[in-house]
C-alpha positions in Angstrom: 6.6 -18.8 -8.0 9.9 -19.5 -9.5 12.6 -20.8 -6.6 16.4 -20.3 -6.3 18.6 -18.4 -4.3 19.9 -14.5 -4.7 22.8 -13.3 -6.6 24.9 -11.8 -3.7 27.0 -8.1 -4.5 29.5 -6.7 -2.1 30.6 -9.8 -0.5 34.1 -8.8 0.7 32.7 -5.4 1.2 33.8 -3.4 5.0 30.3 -3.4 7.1 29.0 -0.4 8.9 26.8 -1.7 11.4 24.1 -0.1 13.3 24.9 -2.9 16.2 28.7 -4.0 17.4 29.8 -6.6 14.2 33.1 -6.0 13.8 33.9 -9.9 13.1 30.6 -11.2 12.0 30.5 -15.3 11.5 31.0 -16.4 8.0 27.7 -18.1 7.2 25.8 -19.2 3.5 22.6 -19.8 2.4 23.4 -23.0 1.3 22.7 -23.9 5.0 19.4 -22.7 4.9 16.8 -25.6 4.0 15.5 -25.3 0.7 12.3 -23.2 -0.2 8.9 -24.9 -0.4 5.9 -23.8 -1.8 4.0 -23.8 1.5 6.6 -21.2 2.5 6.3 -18.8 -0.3 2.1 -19.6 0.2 2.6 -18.5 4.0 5.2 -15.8 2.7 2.5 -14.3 0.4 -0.2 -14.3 2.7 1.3 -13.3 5.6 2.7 -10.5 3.9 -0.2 -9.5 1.9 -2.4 -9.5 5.7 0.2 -7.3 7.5 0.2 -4.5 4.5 -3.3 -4.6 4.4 -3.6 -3.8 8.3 -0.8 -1.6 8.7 -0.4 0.3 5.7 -4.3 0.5 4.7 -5.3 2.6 7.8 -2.2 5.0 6.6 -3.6 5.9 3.0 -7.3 6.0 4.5 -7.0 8.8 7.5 -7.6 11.1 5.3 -11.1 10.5 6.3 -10.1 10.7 9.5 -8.5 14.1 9.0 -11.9 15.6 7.5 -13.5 14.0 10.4 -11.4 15.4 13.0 -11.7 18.9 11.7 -15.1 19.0 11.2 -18.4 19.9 13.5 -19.1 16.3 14.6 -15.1 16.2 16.1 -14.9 14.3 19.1 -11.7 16.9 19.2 -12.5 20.4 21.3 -13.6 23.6 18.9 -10.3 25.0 19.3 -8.6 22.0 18.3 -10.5 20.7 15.1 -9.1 24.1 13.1 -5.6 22.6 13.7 -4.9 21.2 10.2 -1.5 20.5 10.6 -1.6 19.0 14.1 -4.4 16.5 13.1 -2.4 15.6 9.9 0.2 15.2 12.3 -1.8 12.0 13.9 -1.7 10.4 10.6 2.0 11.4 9.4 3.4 10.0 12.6 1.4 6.6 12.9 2.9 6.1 9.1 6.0 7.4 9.5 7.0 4.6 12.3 5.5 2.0 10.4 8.4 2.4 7.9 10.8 4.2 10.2 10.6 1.8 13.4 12.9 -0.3 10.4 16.2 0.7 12.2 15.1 -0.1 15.6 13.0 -3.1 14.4 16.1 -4.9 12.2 18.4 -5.5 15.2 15.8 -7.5 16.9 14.6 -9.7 13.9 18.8 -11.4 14.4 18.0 -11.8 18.2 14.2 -13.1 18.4 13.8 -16.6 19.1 11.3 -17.1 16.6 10.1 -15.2 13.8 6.9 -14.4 15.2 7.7 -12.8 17.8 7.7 -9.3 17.1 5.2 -9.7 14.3 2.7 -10.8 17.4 3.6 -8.0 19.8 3.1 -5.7 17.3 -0.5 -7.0 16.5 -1.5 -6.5 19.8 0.0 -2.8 20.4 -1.8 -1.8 17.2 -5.2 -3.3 18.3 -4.6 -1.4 21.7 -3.7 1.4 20.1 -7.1 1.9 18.3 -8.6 0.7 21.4 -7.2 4.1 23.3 -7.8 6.3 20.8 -11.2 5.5 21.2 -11.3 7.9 24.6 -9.4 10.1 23.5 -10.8 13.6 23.6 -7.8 16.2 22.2 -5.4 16.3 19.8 -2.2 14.7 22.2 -4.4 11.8 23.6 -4.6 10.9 19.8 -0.6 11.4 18.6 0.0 9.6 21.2 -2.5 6.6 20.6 -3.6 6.8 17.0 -0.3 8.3 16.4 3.0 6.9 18.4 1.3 4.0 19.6 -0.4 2.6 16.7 3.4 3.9 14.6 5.3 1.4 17.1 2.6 -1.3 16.7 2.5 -1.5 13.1 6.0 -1.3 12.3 6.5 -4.1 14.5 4.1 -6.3 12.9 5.3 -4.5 8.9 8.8 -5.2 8.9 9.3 -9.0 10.2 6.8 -10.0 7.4 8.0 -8.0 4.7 11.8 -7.9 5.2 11.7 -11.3 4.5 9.6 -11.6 1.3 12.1 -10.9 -1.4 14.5 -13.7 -0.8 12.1 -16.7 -1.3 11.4 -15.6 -5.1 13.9 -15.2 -7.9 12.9 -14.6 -11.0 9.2 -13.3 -10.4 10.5 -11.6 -7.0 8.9 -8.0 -8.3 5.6 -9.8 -9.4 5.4 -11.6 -6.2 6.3 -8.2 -4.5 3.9 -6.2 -6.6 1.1 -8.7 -5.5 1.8 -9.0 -1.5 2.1 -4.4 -1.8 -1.3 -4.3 -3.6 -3.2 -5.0 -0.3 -1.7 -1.6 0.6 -4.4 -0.3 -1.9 -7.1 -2.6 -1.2 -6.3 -1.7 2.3 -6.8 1.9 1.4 -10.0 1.1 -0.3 -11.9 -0.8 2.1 -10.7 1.2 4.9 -11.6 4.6 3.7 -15.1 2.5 2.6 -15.3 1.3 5.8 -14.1 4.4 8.3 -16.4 6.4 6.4 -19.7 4.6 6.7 -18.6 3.8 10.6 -18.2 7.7 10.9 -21.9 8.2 9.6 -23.2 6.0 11.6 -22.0 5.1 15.5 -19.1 8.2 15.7 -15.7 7.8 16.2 -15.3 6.4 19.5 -17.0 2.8 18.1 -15.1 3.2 14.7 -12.0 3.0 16.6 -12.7 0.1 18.6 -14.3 -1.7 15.6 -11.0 -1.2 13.9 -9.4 -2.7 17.2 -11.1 -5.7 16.7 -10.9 -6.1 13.2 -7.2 -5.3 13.2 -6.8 -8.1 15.7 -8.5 -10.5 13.9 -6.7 -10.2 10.8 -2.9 -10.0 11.7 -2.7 -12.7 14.4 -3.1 -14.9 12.3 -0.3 -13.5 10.0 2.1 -12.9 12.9 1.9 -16.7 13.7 2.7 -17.6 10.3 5.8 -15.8 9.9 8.7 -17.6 8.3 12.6 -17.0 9.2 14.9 -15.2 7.1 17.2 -16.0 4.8 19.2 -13.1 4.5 22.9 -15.1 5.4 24.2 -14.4 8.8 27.3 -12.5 7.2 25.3 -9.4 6.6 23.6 -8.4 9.4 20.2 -7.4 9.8 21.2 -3.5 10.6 24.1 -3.5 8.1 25.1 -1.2 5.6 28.2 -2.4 3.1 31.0 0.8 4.1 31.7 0.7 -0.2 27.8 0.9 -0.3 27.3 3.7 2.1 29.8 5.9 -0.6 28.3 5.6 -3.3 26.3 8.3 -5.1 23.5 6.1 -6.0 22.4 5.5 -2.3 22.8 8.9 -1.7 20.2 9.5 -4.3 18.4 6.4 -3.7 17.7 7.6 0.3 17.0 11.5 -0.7 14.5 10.1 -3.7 13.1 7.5 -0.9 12.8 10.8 1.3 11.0 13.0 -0.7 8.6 10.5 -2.5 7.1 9.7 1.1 6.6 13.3 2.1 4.8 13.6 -1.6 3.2 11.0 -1.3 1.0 11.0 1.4 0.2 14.7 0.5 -2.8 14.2 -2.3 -3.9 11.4 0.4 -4.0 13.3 3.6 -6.0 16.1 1.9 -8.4 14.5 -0.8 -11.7 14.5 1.6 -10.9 18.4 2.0 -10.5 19.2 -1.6 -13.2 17.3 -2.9 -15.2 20.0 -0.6 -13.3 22.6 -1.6 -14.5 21.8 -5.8 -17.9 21.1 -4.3 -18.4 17.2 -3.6 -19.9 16.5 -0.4 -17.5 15.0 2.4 -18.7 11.1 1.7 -17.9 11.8 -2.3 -14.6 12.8 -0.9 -14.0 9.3 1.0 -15.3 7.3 -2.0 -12.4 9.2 -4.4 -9.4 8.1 -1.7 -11.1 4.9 -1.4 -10.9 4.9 -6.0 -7.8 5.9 -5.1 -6.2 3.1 -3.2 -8.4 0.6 -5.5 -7.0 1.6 -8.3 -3.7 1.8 -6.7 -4.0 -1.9 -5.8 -4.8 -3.2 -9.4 -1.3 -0.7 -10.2 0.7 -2.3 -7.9 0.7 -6.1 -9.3 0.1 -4.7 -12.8 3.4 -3.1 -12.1 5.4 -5.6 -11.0 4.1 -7.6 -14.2 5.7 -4.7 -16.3 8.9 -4.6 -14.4 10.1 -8.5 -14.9 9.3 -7.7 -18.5 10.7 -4.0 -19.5 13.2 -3.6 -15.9 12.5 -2.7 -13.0 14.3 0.5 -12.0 12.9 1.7 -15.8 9.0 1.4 -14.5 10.3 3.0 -11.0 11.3 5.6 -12.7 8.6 6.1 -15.1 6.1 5.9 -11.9 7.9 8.6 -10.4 8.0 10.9 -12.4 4.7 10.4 -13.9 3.3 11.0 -10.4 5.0 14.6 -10.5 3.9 15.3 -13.7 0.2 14.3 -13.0 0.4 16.2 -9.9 1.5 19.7 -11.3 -0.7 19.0 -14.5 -3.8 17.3 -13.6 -4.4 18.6 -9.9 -3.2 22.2 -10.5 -5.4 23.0 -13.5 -8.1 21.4 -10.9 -7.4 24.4 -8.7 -6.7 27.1 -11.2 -10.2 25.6 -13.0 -12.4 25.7 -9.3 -11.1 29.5 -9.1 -13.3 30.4 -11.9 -17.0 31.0 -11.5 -17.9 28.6 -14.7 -14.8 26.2 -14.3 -15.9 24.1 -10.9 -17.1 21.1 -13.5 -14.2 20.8 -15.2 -12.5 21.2 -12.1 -14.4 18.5 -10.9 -13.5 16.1 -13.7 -10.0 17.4 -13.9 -9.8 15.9 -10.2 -11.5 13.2 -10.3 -9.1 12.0 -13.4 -6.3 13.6 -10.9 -7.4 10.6 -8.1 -7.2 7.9 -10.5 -4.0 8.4 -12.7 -2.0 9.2 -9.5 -3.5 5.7 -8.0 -2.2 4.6 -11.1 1.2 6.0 -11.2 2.3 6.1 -7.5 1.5 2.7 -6.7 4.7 1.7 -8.9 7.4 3.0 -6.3 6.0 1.4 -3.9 6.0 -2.2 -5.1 9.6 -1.6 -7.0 10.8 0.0 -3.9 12.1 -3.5 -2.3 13.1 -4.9 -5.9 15.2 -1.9 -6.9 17.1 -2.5 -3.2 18.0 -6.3 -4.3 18.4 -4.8 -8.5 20.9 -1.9 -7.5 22.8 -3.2 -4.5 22.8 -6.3 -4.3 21.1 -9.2 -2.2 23.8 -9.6 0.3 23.5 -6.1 1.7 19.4 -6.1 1.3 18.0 -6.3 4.6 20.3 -3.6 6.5 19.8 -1.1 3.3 15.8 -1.7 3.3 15.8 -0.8 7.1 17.7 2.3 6.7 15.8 3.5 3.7 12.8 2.8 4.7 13.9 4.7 8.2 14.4 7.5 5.9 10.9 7.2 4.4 9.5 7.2 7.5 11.4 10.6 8.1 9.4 12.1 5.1 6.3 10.7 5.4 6.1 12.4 9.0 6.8 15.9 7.8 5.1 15.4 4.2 1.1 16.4 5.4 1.4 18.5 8.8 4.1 21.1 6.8 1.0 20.7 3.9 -1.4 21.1 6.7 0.4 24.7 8.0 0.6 25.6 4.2 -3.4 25.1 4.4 -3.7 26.7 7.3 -7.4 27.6 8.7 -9.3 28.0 5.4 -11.5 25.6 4.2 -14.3 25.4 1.4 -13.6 27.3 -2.1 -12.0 29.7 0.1 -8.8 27.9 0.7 -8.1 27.4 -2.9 -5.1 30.1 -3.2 -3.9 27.8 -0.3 -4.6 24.8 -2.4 -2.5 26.2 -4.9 0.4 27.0 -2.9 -0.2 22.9 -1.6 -0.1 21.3 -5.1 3.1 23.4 -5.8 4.9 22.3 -2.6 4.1 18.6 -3.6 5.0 19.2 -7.3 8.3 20.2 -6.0 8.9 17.3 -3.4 7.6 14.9 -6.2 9.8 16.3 -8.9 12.7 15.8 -6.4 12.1 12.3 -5.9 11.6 11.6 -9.9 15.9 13.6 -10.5 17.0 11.0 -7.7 15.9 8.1 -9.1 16.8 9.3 -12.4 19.9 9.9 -10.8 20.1 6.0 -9.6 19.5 4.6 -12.5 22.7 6.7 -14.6 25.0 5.9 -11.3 23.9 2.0 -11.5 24.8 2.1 -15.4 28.1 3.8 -14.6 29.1 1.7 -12.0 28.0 -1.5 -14.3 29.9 0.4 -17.1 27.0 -0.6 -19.3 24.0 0.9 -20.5 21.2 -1.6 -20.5 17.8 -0.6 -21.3 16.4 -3.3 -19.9 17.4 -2.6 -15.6 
C-alpha cells in the first residue's frame, strides 16, 4: 500500500467535544514516526480478524432467529412466537458494535496502549457466547447474546478500525474495501457454520463453540493493535462546530441511520422467507451464507471501483441500487409466491434477490469510512466516524424487531401479505438512505463550488 500522510480540512475550525477540550494541545503528525509496512501488514490483519469476529456473527443470526422461533428452541413455547423480541437479540448485539463508538472514542485518547480495549473486548464477547449458552428465555439472551456480546464487540471493532484509514493514502478505500470484506466472509462461514452446529449438538454447544473460536481468533488481533495517528488537536470524540452545521452531515448521519435499519432487514429474515417460498430451513442458511460471500468479493471489488471512478459516486450507486433491488427483485418474489403457479419464479426471483443485494449493499459499507475522510476532511475523522457510526448503531437496533412486529406471528406461505407489507417498509428505509447520500454528494459539490464527476 501506497504511504503518506492525510490532507487535513477544518483545521481552525471551533470543536464540539463529547469530553471537556476547550483548549486542546496543538499537536502534528509530523511527530508521529513514519509508517512502515509491518504496520499497515498488522493494520490489515488486525482489522480484517476483528470484522470477521464481530461483524460476521451480526449478518449470520438470521439463523439464529429461525432457530429461536422454531420447535427445537431452547426458548419456552410462548416465547419462540416472539418475532420481534428474538430479532431484538440480534439488532441489539449489532447495534452496540457500531454504537458503543461514542462511549468507546473517549477511551482510545486515555488507554495506555492500544490494545487495551481491543483485549477486554475479546474476552467480554467470548463470555458473552459462553452465557448465552444457559440461557433458557428470551431476556437471559438480550442480555448475553445481546447487550453483552453488543459491549464486547464494539470494544474489540472500533480500536482496530478507527485507526485503519490513516496509514494509507492513495489506496485508503482499496485497503478499506479489503480489511470490510471479512464482514462477508464472516457472514458466510458463520451462517455455514451456526447452521451445521444447530443440526447437529443444539444451541447450547453452538454457543460455546463460538466462545472458543471467537477467543482464538481476536486475541491475537487485539495484541497487535497499532496507535493512532489521528493528531492530538482533534480529539477522539470531536466534532468540528462548522462541521456539525452543515447540511451534508445532517444528511450524511440520517442516510447512515436509515441504511443500518434497511440493512439488516433482508438479513434478519432470509431463513424465514426462504420457508415461506418453500426452501427448507438449511436452503435458507446457505442463501445468507451466498449472501455475505458474495458480499465479501463486493466489498474489495468496490473499493477497486471507487479509487478509480470516486468514491462517494459508487456509495451512491450502492445505495440506491440496494433500494431498487429490494422493491424490484424481492417484491415481485412475494407478489410471484402469492400465486398458485408462481412459487418457482418466486423462487428464482429470490434467490437472484440474495445475490444482487450481496452485491450492491456491501458498497456502503466499505465506502462508509472513505466518504468520512473524502467529505470532511481527515482532521475531524475519528470524532465524526464515532458519532455516525453511534447513529448506525441507533438504526440497526430498531431496523429488524419493528420488521419482526410487522411479521408478527405468521409464518410459512401464510405470512406473505406480511412479507409484503416487510419488503415495503424496507423499500422505504432503503430509498431514504439512497436521497441522503444523494443529498451529500450535491452539498459536498456546492460547498467545493465544483462539480467533479469524479468524488
Amino acid at each position: 500500500m501506497e504511504l503518506g500522510s492525510l490532507p487535513q480540512r477544518h483545521a481552525q475550525d471551533d470543536i464540539v467535544s463529547t469530553t471537556a477540550q476547550d483548549e486542546p494541545a496543538p499537536s502534528s503528525t509530523s511527530a508521529l514516526p513514519p509508517i512502515t509496512q509491518r504496520d499497515q501488514l498488522l493494520v490489515l490483519l488486525s482489522g480484517f480478524t476483528a470484522v470477521l469476529v464481530t461483524i460476521g456473527p451480526n449478518l449470520s443470526y438470521g439463523v439464529f432467529q429461525s432457530h429461536y422461533t422454531s420447535p427445537s428452541s431452547p426458548l419456552p413455547p410462548p416465547e419462540q412466537q416472539s418475532t420481534a423480541l428474538i430479532a431484538l437479540v440480534g439488532t441489539l448485539g449489532a447495534g452496540l458494535t457500531w454504537g458503543g463508538s461514542i462511549f468507546i472514542s473517549p477511551l482510545l485518547s486515555r488507554a495506555r496502549h492500544p490494545s487495551h480495549l481491543p483485549l477486554l473486548g475479546s474476552l467480554l464477547s467470548s463470555l458473552s457466547f459462553l452465557l448465552a449458552s444457559f440461557a433458557r428465555s428470551t431476556v437471559h439472551l438480550l442480555l448475553t447474546q445481546g447487550l453483552l456480546y453488543g459491549i464486547g464487540s464494539s470494544l474489540l471493532y472500533f480500536p482496530l478500525i478507527t485507526v485503519a484509514p490513516p496509514y494509507f493514502a492513495s489506496r485508503r478505500a482499496s485497503a478499506m474495501g479489503l480489511i470490510l470484506s471479512a464482514a462477508g466472509l464472516g457472514g458466510l462461514a458463520y451462517s455455514l457454520l451456526i447452521r451445521a452446529l444447530l443440526s447437529t449438538v443444539g444451541s447450547s454447544w453452538t454457543l460455546r463453540i463460538l466462545a472458543l473460536l471467537t477467543l482464538t481468533l481476536s486475541l491475537p488481533a487485539a495484541y497487535h493493535a497499532r496507535p493512532s495517528r489521528t493528531p492530538a488537536h482533534t480529539s477522539q470524540a470531536s466534532i468540528p462546530r462548522a462541521t456539525a452545521r452543515k447540511p451534508a452531515f445532517a444528511l450524511q448521519a440520517l442516510a447512515a441511520l436509515l441504511q443500518a435499519a434497511g440493512n439488516f432487514v433482508p438479513m434478519t429474515f432470509a431463513p424465514q422467507f426462504s420457508t415461506a417460498v418453500g426452501y427448507p430451513a438449511s436452503f435458507g442458511a446457505a442463501l445468507l451464507a451466498l449472501n455475505n460471500g458474495v458480499n465479501a468479493l463486493a466489498r474489495i471489488l468496490t473499493g477497486v471501483l471507487a479509487d478509480r471512478f470516486g468514491r462517494q459516486n459508487v456509495l451512491v450507486l450502492s445505495v440506491v441500487g440496494s433500494a431498487g433491488a429490494v422493491l424490484g427483485l424481492w417484491l415481485a418474489a412475494v407478489g410471484s409466491a402469492g400465486r398458485e403457479s408462481g412459487v418457482e419464479m418466486a423462487q428464482g426471483l429470490w434467490v437472484g434477490f440474495v445475490v444482487l443485494y450481496g452485491v450492491l449493499a456491501g458498497g456502503y459499507m466499505s465506502l462508509f469510512p472513505v466518504a468520512i475522510v473524502e467529505v470532511f476532511g481527515a482532521g475531524s475523522y475519528a470524532g465524526i466516524n464515532s458519532f455516525l457510526y453511534f447513529v448506525r448503531g441507533c438504526g440497526a437496533m430498531f431496523g429488524s424487531p419493528v420488521g419482526g412486529q410487522i411479521l408478527g406471528e405468521a409464518s410459512g406461505q401464510g405470512a406473505l401479505r406480511e412479507y409484503r407489507r416487510l419488503v415495503w417498509y424496507d423499500g422505504a428505509l432503503l430509498l431514504g438512505s439512497a436521497v441522503c447520500v444523494v443529498g451529500v454528494r450535491g452539498f459536498d459539490a456546492v460547498e467545493r463550488k465544483a462539480w467533479k464527476w469524479k468524488a
